[in-house]
N, C-alpha and C positions, 0 to 999 in steps of 0.2 A: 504494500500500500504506500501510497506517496504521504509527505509529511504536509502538515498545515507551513506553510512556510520555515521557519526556523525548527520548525520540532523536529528531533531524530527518532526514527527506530530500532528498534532493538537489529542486534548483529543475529546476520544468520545461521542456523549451527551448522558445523561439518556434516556434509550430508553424508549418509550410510552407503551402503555396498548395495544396489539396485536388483542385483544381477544376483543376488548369493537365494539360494534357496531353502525356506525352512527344513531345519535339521528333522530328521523321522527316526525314530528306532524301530527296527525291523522283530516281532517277534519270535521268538526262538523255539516257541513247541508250541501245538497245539491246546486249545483251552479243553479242560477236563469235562464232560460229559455232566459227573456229577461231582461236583465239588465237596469236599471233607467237611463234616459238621461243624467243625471248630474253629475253621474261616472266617474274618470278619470283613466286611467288605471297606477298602479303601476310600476313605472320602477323595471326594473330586476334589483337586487344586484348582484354584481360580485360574483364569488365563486372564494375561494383562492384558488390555487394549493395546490394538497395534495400530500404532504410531506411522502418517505415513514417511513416507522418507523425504527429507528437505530438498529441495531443488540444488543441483550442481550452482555452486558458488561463480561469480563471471571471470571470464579470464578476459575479456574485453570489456573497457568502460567507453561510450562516445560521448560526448558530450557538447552540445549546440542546443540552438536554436530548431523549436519544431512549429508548424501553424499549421490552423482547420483553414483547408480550399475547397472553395464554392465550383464546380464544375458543371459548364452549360450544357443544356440537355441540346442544344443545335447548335450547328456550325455558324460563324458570320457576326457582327459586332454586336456588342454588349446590352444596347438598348434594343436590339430584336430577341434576346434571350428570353423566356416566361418563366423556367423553373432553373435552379441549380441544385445538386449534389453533392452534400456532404462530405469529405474527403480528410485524409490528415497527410501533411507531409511534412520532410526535412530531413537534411543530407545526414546529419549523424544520426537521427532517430531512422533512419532509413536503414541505411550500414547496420545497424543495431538489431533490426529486424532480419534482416538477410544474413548476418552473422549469429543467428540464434538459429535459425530454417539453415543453414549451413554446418552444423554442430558445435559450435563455437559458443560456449551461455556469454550474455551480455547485455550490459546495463546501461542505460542512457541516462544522461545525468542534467537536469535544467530548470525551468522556471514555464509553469503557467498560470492564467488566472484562475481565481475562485468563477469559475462562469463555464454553460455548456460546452463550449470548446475545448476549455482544456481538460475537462471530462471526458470527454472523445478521446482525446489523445491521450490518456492513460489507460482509457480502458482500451483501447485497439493496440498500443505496445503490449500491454498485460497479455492479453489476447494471444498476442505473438510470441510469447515466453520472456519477454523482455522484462528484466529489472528494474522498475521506477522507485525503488523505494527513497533516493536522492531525487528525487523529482520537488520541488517545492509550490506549495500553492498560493499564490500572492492573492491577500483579498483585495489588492488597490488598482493592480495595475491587469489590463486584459490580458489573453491570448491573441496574437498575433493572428491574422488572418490573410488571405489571398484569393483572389478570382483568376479563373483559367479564363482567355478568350483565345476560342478558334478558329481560324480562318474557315471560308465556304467560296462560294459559290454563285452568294445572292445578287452581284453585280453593286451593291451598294458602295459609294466611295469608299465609305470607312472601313469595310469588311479585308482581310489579312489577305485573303488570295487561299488558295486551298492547299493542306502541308507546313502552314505556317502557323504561328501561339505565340502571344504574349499572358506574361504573367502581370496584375496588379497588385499593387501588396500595401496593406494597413497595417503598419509592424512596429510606425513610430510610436516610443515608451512602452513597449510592450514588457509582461513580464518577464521574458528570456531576456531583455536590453539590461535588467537590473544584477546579471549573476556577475560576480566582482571574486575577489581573492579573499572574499567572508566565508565563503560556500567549503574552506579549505578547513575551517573551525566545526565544521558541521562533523559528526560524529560519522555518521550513515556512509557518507559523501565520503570521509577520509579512509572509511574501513574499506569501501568500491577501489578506490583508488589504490591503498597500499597493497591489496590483493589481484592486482590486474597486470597479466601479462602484457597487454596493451592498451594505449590509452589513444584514441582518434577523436582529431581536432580540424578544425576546420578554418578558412578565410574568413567567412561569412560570420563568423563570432567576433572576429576582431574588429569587422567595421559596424557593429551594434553600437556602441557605447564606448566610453573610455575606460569604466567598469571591466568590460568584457575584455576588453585588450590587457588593461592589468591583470586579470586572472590566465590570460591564455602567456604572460609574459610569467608568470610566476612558473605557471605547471611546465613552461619548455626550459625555466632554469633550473627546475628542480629531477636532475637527475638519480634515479634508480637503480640499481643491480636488478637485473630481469628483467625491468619491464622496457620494450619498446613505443616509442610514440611516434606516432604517424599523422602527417598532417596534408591534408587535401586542400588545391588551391582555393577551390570552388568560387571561380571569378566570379563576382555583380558587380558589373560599374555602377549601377544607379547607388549601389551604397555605399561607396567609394567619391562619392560626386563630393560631399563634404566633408572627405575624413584628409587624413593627411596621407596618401599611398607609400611614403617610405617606412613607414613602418610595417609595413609587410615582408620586403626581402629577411628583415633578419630571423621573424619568427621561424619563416620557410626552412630557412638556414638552422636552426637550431633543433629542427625534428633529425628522429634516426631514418624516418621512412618518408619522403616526399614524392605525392603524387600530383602532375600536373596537365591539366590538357592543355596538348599543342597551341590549340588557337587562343583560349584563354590565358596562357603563357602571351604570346604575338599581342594582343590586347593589354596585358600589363604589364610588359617588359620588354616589348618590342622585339623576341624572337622568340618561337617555338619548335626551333631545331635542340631536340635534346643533347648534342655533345656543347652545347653553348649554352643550354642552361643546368649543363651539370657544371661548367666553371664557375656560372653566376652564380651554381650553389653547392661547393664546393663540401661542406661539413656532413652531411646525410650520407648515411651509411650506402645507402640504395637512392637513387630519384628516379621517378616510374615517369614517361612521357606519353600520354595517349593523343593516336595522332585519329580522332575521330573514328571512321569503321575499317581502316584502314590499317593500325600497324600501333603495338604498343613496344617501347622499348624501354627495358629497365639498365641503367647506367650501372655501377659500386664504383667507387672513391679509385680505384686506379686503371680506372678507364674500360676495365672487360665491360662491352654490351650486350643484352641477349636481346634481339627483336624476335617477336609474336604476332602472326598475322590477326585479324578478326576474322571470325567466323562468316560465311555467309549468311544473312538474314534476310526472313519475308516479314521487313518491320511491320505492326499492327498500331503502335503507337511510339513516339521517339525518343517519350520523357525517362527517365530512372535511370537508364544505360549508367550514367558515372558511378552514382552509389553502388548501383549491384555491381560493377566490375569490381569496385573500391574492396564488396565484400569480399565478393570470390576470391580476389589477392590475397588480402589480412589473413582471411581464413588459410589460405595453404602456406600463408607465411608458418600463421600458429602451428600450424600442422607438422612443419619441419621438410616441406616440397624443395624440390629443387625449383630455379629461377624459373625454368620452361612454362614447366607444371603451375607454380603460381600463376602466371601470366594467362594460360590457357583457362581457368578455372576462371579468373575474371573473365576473360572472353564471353565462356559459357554460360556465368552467370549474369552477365549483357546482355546476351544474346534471347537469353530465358525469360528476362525482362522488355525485352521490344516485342515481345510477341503476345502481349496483352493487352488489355485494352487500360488496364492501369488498377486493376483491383490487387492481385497477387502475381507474381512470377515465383514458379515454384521450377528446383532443378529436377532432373530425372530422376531415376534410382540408384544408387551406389553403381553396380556392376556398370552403368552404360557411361557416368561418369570416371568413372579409373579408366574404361576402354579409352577415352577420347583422350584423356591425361596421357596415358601413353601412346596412341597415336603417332605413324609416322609421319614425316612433315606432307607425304602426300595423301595419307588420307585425310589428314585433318585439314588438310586445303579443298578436299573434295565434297565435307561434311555440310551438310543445308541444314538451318532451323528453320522452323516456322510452327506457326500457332495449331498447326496437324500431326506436327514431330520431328524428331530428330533422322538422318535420311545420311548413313555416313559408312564407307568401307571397313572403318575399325572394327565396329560395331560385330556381327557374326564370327570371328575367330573369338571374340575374348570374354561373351556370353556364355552359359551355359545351355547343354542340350534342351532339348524339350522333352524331356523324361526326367528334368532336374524336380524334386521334391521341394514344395510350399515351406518344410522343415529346413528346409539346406540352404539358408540366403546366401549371398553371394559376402565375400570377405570385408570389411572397410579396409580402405587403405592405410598405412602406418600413420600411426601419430592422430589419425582422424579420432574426434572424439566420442565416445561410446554413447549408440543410438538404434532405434530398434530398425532391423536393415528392412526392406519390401519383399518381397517374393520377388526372385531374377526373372529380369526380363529376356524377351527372344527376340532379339530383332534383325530382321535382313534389309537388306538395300531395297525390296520390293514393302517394305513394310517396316515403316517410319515409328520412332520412340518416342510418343510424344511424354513434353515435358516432366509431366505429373506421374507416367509410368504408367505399363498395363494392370497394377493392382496398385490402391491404396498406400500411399506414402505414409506412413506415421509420424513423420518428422513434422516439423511445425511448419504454417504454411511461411511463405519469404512475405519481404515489405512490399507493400502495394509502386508499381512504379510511377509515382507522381511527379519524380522530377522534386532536386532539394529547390527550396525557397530561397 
């Protein structure tokens, strides 16, 4: 549960062994027909209630800004819209979400109002298996909100053209503008934090407030043993229109893990050629460059590159791509992947997310995932998503038969974290994987891809 603004909750306890099975004593003879008259019968021992087992503790924490978006039920400008649709979005509570549907537990950490919205947004994280328990409820200041408008059709001056979306955004003074370097005093918040192998951070915090910037200035000086931090550009000029943009480069600079989009790089720093903005940013361990659908390259400090093509996609809608890649990445970071295999898993999990209309992108099943991780570079240039399935060469050698048992799932891969796996799938190149799997995922479903605010 989220706190009333400053109140904390209790720490969560070490969760138990999920997997262990109650012990049985197997009896050793048969029971006697007619029992000895001098027998007395054993009273029953109480059985203690069982308790159930605490949710796995986060090994990722995000923490930004999130907001309720109004979404028009028809294409074309804003005063032709009649109804909107309720939505929640934002780049770290996003990550957060897809990093929990990825098997990675994880908490998002921020501010919203005492008001319906930001009641949404805790119960749809909740929902997702996400941690809000640092979440704070401000009774003064709103939640943050946004309108999608999408281009059509209607020939109206005003109308985008069709393919095209802007976003409108009512965020000034919002409750997420007021989280500062206090939030560090918070009990809940501190225990997230000292327990989190990762910590993901964002642009779009720093140009909230000066609040915000000192708290994001504090967490990238406050180095840890274990834990990495990772920091996403996530360009908005319009929020950048008043703030001062040199204070950007250094926080960039002072993450272990920097990810940045090409173009949005070219936009605030005037190149988005990754071997030039791994000089400009010289200190991270890793700088990830995503050059759109086209080509992501991850740099490390002495110059080895690994470039990763994108997958083919039959995009269905454009928004979410950055976060869900963002997650795919994080996640096989945790995991202990090689550079490739990370890279690919964000692809994937890009790819998984354009091909919905923006409620959920959910990834395949285990088995069809590892297939494509290992993939070689020609099948995985040959592999197609789309909102019908996955359609890819790897796919048939590295499945199992079709006499494989509902008992038998297919293995997780090393390091991946323990999760209940699907029934394996079968799939041939005449017969596409779609995302969600030929049987029931039990994993959580991923973040809706709304595109961060």
């Amino acid at each position: 549960m989220p706190r009333q603004d400053a109140a904390a909750s209790e720490a969560t306890p070490s969760p138990g062994d999920p997997t262990a099975a109650p012990h049985r004593t197997p009896a050793t003879q048969e029971p006697s027909p007619t029992p000895p008259r001098t027998q007395t019968p054993t009273p029953a021992t109480p059985t203690a209630p069982t308790t159930p087992a605490a949710p796995p503790a986060p090994l990722a924490v995000c923490l930004g800004e999130s907001m309720a978006v109004l979404l028009p039920d028809r294409a074309g400008p804003l005063e032709s819209v009649e109804t909107f649709r309720l939505a929640v979005g934002g780049a770290e509570s996003n990550v957060a979400g897809a990093l929990t549907a990825l098997g990675v537990p994880s908490a998002w950490i921020s501010r919203v109002g005492d008001d319906g919205f930001g009641r949404r947004l805790l119960g749809e994280l909740t929902a997702r298996g996400v941690d809000v328990s640092a979440v704070a409820v401000d009774p003064h200041r709103p939640t943050g909100v946004y309108l999608k408008e999408v281009g059509g059709t209607t020939g109206d001056r005003h109308d985008l053209g069709p393919g095209r979306s802007r976003l409108h955004y009512h965020r000034r003074g919002s409750a997420a503008a007021a989280l500062s370097p206090e939030l560090l005093d918070d009990p809940t918040a501190a225990r997230l934090l000292a327990g989190a192998r990762l910590l993901h951070l964002s642009g779009i915090t720093a140009a909230l407030s000066d609040d915000c910037l000192a708290l994001l200035r504090t967490l990238l000086a406050e180095r840890r043993p274990g834990r990495l931090v990772s920091f996403d550009l996530n360009w908005r000029p319009a929020l950048w229109r008043d703030r001062d943009l040199s204070v950007l480069p250094p926080l960039l600079d002072a993450a272990d893990l920097l990810l940045l989009g090409a173009d949005e790089a070219e936009s605030a720093f005037g190149t988005g050629d990754p071997h030039a903005l791994r000089r400009l940013f010289p200190s991270p361990a890793t700088v990830v460059v995503k050059d759109e659908a086209r080509l992501v390259t991850a740099i490390g400090r002495d110059g080895t590159a690994v470039a990763e093509p994108a997958l083919t996609v039959e995009v269905v809608e454009a928004t979410g791509a950055g976060d869900a890649f963002a997650a795919g990445y994080l996640a096989g970071t945790v995991r202990g992947l090689d550079q490739r295999r990370r890279l690919r898993l964000g692809h994937l999990s890009a790819a998984c997310a354009l091909t919905t209309h923006g409620d959920q992108a959910e990834l395949p099943p285990d088995a069809v995932v590892d297939a494509l991780l290992d993939a070689s570079p020609e099948a995985w240039a040959a592999t197609r998503v789309s909102a019908d399935g996955i359609v890819s060469p790897a796919l048939p050698a590295a499945l199992t038969s079709t006499d494989a048992s509902p008992t038998d799932p297919p293995p997780l891969s090393p390091a991946r974290s323990p999760a209940p796996s699907p029934t394996a799938a079968h799939a041939h190149r005449s017969s596409p994987v779609a995302p969600g799997g030929g049987a029931p995922d039990p994993r959580p479903a991923a973040t809706p891809a709304l595109g961060a605010p």
